[in-house]
VOMARVO-724255 format. One record per residue (C-alpha): residue in one letter; x, y, z. Coordinates in steps of 0.001 Angstrom, whole numbers, plus 500000, padded with zeros to 6 digits. Example, Ala and Ser with C-alpha at 12.3 -4.5 7.8 and 13.67 -1.06 7.14 Angstrom:
<pts>
A512300495500507800
S513670498940507140
</pts>
This chain:
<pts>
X549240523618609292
X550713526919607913
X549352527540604197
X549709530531601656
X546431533140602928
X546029532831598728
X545133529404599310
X542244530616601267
X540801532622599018
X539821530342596804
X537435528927599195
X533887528655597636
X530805528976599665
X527467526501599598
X524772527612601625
X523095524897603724
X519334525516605093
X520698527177608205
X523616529238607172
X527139529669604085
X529918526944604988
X533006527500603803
X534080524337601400
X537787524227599830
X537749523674595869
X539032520526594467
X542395521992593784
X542301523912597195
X542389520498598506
X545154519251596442
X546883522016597667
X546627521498600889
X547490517942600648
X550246518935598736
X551771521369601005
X551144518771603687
X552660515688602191
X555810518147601427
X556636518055605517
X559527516875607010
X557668515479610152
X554253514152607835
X553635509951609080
X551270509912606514
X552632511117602873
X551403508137601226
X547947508854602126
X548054512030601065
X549455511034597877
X546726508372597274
X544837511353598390
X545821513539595129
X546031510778592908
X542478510374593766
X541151513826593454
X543294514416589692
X541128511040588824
X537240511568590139
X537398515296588810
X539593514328585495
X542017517194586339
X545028517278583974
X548713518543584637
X548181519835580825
X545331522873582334
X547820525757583079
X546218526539586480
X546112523027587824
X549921522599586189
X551292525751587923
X548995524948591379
X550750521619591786
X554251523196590833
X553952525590593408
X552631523365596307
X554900520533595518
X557610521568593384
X558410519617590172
X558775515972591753
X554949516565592874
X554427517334588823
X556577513364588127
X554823511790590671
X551818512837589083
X552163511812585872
X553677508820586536
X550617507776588674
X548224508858585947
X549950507678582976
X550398503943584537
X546745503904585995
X547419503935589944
</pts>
């Protein structure tokens, strides 16, 4: 999968006992999953939407934070932004 190299960069690091692994931030993720969910060829959109739905939920993200709003807007235009808060404001 082809991503923004700004996507990237917001990779944080954890240090194991052995050596630094790379580990994508929750909205990294979402990004990802966004971008992915956004392709023409993608079998599996509604998993990655359950995906997102799930990650906004167990980290209480809201569309309301600036940087979250304009992360999703980017990676999955303004029907990712609906979808969104359709799913959160009806509890799915």
């Amino acid at each position: 999968m082809l991503v923004d190299e700004d996507v990237f960069t917001t990779l944080e690091i954890s240090k194991t006992a052995t050596k630094p692994i790379a580990v994508p931030s929750v909205e990294a993720m979402i990004a990802l999953t966004l971008h992915a969910a956004k392709q023409s060829t993608r079998t599996e959109r509604e998993k990655d939407w359950s995906d997102i739905i799930a990650l906004f939920k167990a980290h209480q993200l809201r569309l309301e934070e600036v940087t979250i709003h304009a992360m999703v807007l980017r990676h999955g235009g303004a029907d990712a932004i609906n979808r969104i808060q359709a799913s959160l404001a009806g509890g799915n």
